[in-house]
mmCIF file as gemmi writes it, N, C-alpha and C atoms, coordinates in Angstrom:
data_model
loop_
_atom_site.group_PDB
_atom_site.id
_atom_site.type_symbol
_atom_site.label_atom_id
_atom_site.label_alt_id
_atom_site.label_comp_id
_atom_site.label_asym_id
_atom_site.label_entity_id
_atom_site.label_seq_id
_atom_site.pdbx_PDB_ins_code
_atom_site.Cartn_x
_atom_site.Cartn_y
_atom_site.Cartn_z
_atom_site.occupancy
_atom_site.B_iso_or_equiv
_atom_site.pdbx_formal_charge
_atom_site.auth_seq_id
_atom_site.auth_asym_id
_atom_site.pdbx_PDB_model_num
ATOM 1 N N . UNK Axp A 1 ? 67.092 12.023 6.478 1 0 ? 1 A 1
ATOM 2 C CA . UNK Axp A 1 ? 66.827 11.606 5.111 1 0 ? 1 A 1
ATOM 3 C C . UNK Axp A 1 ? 65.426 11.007 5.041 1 0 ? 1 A 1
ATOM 4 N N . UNK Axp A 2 ? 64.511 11.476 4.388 1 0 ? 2 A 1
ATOM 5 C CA . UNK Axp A 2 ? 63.259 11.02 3.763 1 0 ? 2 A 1
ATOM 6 C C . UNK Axp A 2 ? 63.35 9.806 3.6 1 0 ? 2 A 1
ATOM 7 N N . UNK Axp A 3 ? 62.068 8.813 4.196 1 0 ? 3 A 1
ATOM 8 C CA . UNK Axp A 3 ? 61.967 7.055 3.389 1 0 ? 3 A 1
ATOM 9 C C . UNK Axp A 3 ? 61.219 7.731 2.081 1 0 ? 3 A 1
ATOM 10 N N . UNK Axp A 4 ? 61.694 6.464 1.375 1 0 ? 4 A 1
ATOM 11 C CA . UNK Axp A 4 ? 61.684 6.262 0.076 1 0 ? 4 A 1
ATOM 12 C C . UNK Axp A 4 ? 60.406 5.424 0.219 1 0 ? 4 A 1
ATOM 13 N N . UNK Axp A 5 ? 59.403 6.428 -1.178 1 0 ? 5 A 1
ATOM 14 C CA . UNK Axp A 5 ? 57.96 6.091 -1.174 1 0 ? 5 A 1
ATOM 15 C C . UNK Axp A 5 ? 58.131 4.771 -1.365 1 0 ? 5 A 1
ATOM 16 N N . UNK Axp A 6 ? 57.188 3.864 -0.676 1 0 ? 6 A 1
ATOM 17 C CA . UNK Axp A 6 ? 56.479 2.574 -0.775 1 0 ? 6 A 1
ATOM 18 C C . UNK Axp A 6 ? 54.958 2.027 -0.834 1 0 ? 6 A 1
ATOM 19 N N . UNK Axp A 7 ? 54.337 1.262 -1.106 1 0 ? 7 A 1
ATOM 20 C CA . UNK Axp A 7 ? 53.212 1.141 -1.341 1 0 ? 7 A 1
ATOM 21 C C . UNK Axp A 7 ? 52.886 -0.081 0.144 1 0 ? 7 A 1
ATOM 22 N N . UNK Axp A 8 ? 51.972 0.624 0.551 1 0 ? 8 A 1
ATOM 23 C CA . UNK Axp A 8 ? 51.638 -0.394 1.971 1 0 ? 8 A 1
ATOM 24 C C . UNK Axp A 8 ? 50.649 -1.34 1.649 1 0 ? 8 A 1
ATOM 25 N N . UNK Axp A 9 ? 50.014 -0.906 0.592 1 0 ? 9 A 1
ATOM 26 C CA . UNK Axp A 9 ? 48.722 -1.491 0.291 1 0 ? 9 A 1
ATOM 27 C C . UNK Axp A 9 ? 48.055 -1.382 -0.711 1 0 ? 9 A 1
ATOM 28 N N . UNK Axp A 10 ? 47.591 -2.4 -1.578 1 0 ? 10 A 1
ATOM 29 C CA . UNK Axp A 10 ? 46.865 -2.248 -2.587 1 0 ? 10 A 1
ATOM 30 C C . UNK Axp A 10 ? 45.676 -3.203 -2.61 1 0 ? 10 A 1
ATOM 31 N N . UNK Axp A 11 ? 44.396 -2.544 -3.015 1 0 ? 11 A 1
ATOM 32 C CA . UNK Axp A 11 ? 43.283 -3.369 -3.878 1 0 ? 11 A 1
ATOM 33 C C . UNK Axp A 11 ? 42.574 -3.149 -5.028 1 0 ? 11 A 1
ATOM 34 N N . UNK Axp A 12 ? 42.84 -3.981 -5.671 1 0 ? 12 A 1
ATOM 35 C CA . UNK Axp A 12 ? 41.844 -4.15 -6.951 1 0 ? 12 A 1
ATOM 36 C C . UNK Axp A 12 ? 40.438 -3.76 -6.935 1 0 ? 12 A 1
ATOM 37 N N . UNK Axp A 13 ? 39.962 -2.759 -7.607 1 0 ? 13 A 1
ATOM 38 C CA . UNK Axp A 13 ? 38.81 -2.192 -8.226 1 0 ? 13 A 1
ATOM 39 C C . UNK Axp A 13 ? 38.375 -2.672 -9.725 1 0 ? 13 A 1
ATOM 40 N N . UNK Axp A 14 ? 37.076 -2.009 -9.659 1 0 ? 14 A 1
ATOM 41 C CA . UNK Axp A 14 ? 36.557 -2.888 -10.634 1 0 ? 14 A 1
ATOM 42 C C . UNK Axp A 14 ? 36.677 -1.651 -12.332 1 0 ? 14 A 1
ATOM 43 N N . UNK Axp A 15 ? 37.187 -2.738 -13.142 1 0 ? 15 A 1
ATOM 44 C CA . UNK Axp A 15 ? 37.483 -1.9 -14.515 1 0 ? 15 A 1
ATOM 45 C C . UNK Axp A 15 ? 39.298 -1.171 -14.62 1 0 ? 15 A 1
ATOM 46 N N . UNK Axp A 16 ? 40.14 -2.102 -13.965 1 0 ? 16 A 1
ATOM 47 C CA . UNK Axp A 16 ? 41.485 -2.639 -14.494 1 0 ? 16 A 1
ATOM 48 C C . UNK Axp A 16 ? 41.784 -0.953 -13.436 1 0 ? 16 A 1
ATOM 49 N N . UNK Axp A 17 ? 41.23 -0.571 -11.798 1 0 ? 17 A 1
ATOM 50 C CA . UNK Axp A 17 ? 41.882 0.119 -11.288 1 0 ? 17 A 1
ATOM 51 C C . UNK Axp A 17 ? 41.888 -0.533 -9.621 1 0 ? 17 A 1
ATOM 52 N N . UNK Axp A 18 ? 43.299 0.442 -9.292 1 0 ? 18 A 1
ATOM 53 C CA . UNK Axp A 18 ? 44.102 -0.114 -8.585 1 0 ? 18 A 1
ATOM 54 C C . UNK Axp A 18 ? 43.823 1.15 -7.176 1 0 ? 18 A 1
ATOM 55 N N . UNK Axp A 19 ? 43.075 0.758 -5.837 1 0 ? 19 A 1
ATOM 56 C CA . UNK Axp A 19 ? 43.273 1.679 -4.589 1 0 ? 19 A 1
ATOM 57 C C . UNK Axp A 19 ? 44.855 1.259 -3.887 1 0 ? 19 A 1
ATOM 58 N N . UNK Axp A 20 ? 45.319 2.538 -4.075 1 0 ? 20 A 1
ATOM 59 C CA . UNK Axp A 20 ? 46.8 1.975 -3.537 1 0 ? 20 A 1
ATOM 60 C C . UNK Axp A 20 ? 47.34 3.287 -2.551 1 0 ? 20 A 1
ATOM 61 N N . UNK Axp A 21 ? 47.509 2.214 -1.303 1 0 ? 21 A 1
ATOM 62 C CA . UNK Axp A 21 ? 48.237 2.993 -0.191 1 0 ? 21 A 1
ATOM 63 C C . UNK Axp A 21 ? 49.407 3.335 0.001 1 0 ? 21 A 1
ATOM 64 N N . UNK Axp A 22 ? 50.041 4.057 -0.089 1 0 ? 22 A 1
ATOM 65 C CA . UNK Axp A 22 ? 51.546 4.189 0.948 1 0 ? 22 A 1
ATOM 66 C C . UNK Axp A 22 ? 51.957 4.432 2.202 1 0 ? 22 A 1
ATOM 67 N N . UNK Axp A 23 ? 53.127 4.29 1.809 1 0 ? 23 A 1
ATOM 68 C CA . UNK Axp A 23 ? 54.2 4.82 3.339 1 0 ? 23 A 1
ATOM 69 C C . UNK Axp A 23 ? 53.946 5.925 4.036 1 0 ? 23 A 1
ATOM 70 N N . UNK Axp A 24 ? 53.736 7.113 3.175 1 0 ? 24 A 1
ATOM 71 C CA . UNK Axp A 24 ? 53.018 8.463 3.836 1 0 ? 24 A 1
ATOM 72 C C . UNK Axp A 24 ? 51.581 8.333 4.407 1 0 ? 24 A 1
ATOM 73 N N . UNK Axp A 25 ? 51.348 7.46 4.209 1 0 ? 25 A 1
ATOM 74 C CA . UNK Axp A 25 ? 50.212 7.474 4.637 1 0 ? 25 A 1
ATOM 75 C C . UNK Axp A 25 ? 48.905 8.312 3.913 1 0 ? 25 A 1
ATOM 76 N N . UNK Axp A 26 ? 49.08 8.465 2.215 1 0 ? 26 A 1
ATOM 77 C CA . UNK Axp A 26 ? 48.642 9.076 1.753 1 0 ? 26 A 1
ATOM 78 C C . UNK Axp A 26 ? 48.098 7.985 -0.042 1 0 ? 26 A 1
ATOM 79 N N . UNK Axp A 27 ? 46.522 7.644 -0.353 1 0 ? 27 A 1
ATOM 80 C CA . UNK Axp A 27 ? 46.368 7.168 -1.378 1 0 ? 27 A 1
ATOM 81 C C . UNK Axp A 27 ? 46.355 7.3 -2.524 1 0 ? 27 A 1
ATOM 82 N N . UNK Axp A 28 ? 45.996 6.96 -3.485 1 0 ? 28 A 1
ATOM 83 C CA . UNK Axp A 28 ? 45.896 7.4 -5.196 1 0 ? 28 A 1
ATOM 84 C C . UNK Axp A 28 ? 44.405 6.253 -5.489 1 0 ? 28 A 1
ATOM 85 N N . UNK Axp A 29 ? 44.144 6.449 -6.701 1 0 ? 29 A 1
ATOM 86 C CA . UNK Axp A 29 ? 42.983 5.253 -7.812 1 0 ? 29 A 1
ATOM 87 C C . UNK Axp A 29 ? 44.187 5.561 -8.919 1 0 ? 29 A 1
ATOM 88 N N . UNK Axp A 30 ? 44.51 4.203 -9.261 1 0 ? 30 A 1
ATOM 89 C CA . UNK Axp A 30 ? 45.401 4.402 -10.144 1 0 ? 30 A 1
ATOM 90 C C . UNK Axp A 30 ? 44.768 3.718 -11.515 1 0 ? 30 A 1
ATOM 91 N N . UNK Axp A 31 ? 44.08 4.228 -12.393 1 0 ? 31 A 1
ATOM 92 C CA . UNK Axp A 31 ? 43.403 3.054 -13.491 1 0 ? 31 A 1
ATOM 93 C C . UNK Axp A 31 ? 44.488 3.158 -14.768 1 0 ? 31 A 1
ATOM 94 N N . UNK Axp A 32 ? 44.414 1.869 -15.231 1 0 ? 32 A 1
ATOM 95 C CA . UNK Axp A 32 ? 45.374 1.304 -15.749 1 0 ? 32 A 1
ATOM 96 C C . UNK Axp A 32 ? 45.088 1.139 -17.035 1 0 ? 32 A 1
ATOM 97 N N . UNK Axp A 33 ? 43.676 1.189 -18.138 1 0 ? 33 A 1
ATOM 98 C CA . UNK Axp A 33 ? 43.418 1.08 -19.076 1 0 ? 33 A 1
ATOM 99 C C . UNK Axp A 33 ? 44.277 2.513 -19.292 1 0 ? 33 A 1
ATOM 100 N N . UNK Axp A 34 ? 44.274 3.798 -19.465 1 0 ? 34 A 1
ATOM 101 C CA . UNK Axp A 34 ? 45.551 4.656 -19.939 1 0 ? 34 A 1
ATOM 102 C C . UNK Axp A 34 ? 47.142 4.199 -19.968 1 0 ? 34 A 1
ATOM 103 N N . UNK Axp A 35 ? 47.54 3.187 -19.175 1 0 ? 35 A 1
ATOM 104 C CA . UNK Axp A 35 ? 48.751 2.916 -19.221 1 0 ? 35 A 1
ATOM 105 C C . UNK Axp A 35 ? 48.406 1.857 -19.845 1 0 ? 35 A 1
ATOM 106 N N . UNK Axp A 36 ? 47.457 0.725 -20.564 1 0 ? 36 A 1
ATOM 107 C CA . UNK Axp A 36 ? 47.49 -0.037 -21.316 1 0 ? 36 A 1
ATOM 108 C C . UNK Axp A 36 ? 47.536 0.293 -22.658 1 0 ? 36 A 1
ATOM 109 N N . UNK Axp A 37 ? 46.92 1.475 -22.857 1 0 ? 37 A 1
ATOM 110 C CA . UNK Axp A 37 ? 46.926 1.981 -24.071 1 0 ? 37 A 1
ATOM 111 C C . UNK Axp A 37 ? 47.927 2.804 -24.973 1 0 ? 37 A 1
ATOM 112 N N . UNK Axp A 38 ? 48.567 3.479 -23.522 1 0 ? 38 A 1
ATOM 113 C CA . UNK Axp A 38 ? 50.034 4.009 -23.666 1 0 ? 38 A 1
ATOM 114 C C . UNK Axp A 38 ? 51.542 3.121 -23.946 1 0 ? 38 A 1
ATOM 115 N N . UNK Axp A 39 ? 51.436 2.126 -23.238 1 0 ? 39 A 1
ATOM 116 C CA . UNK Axp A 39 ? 52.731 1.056 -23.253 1 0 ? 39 A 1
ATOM 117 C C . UNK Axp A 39 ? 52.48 0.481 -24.162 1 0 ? 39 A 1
ATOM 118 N N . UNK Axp A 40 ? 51.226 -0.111 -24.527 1 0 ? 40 A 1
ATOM 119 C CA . UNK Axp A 40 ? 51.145 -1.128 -25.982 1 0 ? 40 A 1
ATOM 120 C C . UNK Axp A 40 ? 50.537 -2.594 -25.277 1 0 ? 40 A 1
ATOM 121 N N . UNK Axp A 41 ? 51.062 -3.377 -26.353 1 0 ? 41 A 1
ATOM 122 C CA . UNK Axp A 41 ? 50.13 -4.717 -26.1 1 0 ? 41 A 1
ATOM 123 C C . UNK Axp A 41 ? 50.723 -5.833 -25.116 1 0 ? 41 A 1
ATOM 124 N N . UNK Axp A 42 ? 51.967 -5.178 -24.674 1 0 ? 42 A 1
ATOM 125 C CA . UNK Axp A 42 ? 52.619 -6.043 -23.422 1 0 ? 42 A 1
ATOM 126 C C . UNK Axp A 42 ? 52.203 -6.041 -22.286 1 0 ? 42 A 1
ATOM 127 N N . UNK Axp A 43 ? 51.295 -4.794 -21.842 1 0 ? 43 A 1
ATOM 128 C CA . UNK Axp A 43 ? 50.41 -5.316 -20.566 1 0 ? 43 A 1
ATOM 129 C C . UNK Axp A 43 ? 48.51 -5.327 -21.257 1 0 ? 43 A 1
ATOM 130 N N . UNK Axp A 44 ? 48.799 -5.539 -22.134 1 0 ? 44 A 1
ATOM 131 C CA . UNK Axp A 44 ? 47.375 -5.825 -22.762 1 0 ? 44 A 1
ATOM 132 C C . UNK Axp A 44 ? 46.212 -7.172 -21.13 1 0 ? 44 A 1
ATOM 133 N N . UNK Axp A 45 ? 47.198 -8.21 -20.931 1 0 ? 45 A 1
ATOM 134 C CA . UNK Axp A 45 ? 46.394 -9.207 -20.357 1 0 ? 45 A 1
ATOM 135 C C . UNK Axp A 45 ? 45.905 -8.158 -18.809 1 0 ? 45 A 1
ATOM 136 N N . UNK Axp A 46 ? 46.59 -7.045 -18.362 1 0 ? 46 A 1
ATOM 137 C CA . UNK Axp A 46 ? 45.582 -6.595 -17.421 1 0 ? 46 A 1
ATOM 138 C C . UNK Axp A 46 ? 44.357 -5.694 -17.295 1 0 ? 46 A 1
ATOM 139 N N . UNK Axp A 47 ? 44.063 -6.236 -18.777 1 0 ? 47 A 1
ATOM 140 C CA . UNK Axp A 47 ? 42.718 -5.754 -19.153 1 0 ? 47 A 1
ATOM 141 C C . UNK Axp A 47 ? 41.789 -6.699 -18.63 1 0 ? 47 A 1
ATOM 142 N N . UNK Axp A 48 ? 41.864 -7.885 -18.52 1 0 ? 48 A 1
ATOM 143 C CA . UNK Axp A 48 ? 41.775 -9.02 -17.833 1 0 ? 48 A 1
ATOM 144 C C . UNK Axp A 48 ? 41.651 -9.351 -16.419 1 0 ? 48 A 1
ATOM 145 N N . UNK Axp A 49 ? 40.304 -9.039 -16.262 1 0 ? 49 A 1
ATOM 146 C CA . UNK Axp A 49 ? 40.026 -9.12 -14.784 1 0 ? 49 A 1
ATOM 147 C C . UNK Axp A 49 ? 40.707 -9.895 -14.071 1 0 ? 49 A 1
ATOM 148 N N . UNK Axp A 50 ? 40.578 -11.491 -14.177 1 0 ? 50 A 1
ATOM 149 C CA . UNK Axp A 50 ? 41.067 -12.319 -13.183 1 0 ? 50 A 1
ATOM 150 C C . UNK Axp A 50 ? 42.432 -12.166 -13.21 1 0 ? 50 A 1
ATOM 151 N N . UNK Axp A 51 ? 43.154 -11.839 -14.313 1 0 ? 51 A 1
ATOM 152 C CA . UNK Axp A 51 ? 44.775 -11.422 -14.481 1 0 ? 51 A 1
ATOM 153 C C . UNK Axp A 51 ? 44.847 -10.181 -13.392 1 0 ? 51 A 1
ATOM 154 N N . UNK Axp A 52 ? 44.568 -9.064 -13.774 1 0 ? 52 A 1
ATOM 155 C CA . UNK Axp A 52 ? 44.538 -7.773 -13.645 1 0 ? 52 A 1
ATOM 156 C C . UNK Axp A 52 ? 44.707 -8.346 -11.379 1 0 ? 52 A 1
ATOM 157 N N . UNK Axp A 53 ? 43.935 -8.704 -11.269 1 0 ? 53 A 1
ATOM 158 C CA . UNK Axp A 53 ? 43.836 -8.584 -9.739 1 0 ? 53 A 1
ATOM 159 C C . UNK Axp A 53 ? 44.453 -9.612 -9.191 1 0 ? 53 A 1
ATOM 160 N N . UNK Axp A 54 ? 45.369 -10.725 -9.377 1 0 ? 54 A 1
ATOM 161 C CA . UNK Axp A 54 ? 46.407 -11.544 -9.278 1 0 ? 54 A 1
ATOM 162 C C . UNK Axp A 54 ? 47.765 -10.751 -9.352 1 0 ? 54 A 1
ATOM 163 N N . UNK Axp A 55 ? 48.036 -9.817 -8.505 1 0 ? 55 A 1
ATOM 164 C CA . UNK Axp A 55 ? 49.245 -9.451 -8.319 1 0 ? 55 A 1
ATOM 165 C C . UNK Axp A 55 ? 50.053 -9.158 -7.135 1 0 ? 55 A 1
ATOM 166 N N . UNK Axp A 56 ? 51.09 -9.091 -6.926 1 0 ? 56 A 1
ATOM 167 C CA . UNK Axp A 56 ? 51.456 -8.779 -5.088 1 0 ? 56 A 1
ATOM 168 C C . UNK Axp A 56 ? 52.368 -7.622 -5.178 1 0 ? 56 A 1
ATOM 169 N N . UNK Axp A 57 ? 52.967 -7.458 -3.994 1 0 ? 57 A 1
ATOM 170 C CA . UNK Axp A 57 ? 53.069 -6.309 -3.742 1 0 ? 57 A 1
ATOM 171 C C . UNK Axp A 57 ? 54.697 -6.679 -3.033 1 0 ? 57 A 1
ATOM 172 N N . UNK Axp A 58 ? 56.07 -6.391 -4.233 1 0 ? 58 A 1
ATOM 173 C CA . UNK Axp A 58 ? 57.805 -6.822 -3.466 1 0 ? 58 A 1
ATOM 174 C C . UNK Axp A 58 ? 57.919 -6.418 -1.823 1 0 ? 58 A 1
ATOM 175 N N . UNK Axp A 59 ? 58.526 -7.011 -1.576 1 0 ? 59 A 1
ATOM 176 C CA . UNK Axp A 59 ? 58.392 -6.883 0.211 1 0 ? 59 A 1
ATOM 177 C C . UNK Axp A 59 ? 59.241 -5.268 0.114 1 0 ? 59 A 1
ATOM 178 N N . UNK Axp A 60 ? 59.777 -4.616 -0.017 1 0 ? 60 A 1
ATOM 179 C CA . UNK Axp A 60 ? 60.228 -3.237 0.159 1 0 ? 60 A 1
ATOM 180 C C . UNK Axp A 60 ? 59.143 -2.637 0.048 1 0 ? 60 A 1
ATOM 181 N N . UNK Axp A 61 ? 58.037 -2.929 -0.93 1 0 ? 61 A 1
ATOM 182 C CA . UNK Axp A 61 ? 57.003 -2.106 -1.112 1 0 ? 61 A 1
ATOM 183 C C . UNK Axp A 61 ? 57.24 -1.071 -2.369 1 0 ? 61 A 1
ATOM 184 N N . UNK Axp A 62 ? 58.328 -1.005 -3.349 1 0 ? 62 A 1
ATOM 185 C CA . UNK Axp A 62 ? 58.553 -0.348 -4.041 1 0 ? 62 A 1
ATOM 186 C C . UNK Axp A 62 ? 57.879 -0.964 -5.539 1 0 ? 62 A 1
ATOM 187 N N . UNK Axp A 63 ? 57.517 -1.842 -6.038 1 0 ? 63 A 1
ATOM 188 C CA . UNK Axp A 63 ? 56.7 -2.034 -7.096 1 0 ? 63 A 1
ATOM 189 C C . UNK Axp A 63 ? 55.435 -2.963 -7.229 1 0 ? 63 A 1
ATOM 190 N N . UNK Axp A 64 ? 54.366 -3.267 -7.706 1 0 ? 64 A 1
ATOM 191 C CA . UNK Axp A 64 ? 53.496 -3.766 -7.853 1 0 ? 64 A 1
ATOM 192 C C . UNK Axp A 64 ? 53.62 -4.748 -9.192 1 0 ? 64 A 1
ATOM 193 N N . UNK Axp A 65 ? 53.53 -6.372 -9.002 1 0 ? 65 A 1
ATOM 194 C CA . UNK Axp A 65 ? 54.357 -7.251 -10.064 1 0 ? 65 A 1
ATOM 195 C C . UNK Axp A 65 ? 53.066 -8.325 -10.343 1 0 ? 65 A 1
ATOM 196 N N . UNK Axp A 66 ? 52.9 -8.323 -11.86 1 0 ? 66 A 1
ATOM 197 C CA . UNK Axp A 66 ? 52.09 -9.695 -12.078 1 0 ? 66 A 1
ATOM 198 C C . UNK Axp A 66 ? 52.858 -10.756 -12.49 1 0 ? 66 A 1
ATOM 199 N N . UNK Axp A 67 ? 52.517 -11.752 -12.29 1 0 ? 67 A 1
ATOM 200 C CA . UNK Axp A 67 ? 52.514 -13.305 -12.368 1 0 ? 67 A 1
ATOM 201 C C . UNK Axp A 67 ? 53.541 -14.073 -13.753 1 0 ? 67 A 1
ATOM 202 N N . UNK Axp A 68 ? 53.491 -13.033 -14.402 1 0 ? 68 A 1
ATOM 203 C CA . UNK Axp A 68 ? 54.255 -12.973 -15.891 1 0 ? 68 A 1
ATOM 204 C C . UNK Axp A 68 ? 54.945 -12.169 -15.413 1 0 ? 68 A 1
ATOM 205 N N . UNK Axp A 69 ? 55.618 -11.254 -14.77 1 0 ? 69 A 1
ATOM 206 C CA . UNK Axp A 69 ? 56.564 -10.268 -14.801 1 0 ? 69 A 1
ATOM 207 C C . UNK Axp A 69 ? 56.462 -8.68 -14.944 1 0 ? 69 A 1
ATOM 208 N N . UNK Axp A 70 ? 55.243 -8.423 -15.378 1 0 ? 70 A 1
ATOM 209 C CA . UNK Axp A 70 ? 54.996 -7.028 -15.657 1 0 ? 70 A 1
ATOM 210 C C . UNK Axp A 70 ? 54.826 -6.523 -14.189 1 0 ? 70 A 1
ATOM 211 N N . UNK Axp A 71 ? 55.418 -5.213 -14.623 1 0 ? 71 A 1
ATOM 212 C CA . UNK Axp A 71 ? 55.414 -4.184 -12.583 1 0 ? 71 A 1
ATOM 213 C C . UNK Axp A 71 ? 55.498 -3.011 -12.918 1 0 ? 71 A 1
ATOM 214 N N . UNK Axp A 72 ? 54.657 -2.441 -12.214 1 0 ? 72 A 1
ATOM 215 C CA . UNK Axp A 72 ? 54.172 -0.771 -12.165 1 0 ? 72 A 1
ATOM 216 C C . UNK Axp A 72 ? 55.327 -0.352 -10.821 1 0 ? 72 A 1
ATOM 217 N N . UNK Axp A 73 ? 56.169 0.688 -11.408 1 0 ? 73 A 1
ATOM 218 C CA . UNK Axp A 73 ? 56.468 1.093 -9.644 1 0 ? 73 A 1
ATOM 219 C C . UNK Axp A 73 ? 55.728 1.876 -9.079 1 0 ? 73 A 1
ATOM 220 N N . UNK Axp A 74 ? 56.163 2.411 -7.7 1 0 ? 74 A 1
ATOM 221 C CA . UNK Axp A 74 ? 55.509 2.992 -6.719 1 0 ? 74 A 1
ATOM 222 C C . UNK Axp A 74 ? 54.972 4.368 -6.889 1 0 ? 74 A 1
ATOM 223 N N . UNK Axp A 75 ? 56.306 4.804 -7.701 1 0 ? 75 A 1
ATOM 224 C CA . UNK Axp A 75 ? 57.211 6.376 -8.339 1 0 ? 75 A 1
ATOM 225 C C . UNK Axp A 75 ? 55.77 6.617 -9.215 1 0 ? 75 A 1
ATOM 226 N N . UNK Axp A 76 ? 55.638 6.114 -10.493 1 0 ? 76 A 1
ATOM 227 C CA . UNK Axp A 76 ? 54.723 6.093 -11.225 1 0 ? 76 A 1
ATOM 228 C C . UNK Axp A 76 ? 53.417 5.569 -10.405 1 0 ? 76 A 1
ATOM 229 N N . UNK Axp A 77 ? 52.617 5.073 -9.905 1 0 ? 77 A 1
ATOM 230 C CA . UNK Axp A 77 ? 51.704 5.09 -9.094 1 0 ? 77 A 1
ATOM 231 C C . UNK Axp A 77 ? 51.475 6.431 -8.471 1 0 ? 77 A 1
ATOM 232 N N . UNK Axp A 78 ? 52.234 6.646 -8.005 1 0 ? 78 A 1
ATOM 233 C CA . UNK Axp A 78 ? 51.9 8.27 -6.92 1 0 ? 78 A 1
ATOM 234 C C . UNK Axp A 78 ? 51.997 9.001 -8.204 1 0 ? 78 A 1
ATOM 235 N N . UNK Axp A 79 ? 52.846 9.293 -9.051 1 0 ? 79 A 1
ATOM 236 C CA . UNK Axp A 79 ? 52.77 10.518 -10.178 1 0 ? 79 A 1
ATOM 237 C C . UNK Axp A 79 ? 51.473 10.495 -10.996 1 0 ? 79 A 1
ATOM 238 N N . UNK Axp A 80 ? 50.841 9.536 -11.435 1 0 ? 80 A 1
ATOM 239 C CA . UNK Axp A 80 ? 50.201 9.141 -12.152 1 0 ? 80 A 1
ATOM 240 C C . UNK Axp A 80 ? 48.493 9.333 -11.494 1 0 ? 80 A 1
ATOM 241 N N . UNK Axp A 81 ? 48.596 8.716 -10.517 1 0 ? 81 A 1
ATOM 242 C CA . UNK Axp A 81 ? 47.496 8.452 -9.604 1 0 ? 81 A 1
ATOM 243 C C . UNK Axp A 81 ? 46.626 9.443 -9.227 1 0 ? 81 A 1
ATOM 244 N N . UNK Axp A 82 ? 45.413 9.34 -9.073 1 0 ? 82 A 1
ATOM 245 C CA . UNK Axp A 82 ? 44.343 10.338 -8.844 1 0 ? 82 A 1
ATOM 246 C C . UNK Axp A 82 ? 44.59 10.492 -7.463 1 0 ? 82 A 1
ATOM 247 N N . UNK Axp A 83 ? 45.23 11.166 -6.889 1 0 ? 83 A 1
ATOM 248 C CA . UNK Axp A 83 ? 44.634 11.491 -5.025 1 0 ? 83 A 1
ATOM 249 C C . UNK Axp A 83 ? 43.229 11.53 -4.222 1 0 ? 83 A 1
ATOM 250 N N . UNK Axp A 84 ? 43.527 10.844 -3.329 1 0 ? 84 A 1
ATOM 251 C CA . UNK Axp A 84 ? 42.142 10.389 -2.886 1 0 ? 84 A 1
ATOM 252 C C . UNK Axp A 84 ? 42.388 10.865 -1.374 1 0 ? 84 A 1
């Protein structure tokens, strides 16, 4: 049985995008002003630099969570994400 994608690693780039590693051993640039503009004004604050890069990473590795509660999963990261 296949592991279930996880994110090993992430860093903040500049202009609300995200270099994010996984379990495969395989990356994405995930920029996030399209999913701000798409979801609406509830993740509006990670337009917000010092917000935007204040986030961690659930110990499974399956979602990416800010400080208020908002979380991108992994699933959407890899679908979404530019391959690098």
């Amino acid at each position: 049985m296949p592991k279930r994608l996880a994110i090993s690693s992430a860093v903040p780039r500049e202009g609300a995008v995200l270099f994010v590693r996984f379990n495969n051993g395989k990356a994405v640039l995930y920029d996030f002003k399209p999913f701000i503009e798409r979801i609406g004004k509830i993740y509006l604050p990670l337009a917000e630099p010092s917000f935007f890069q204040r986030f961690s990473i659930d110990k499974l590795g399956y979602y990416i969570e800010w400080e208020n509660g908002m979380d991108v999963c992994a699933d959407t990261l890899w679908a979404e994400g530019r391959k690098v």
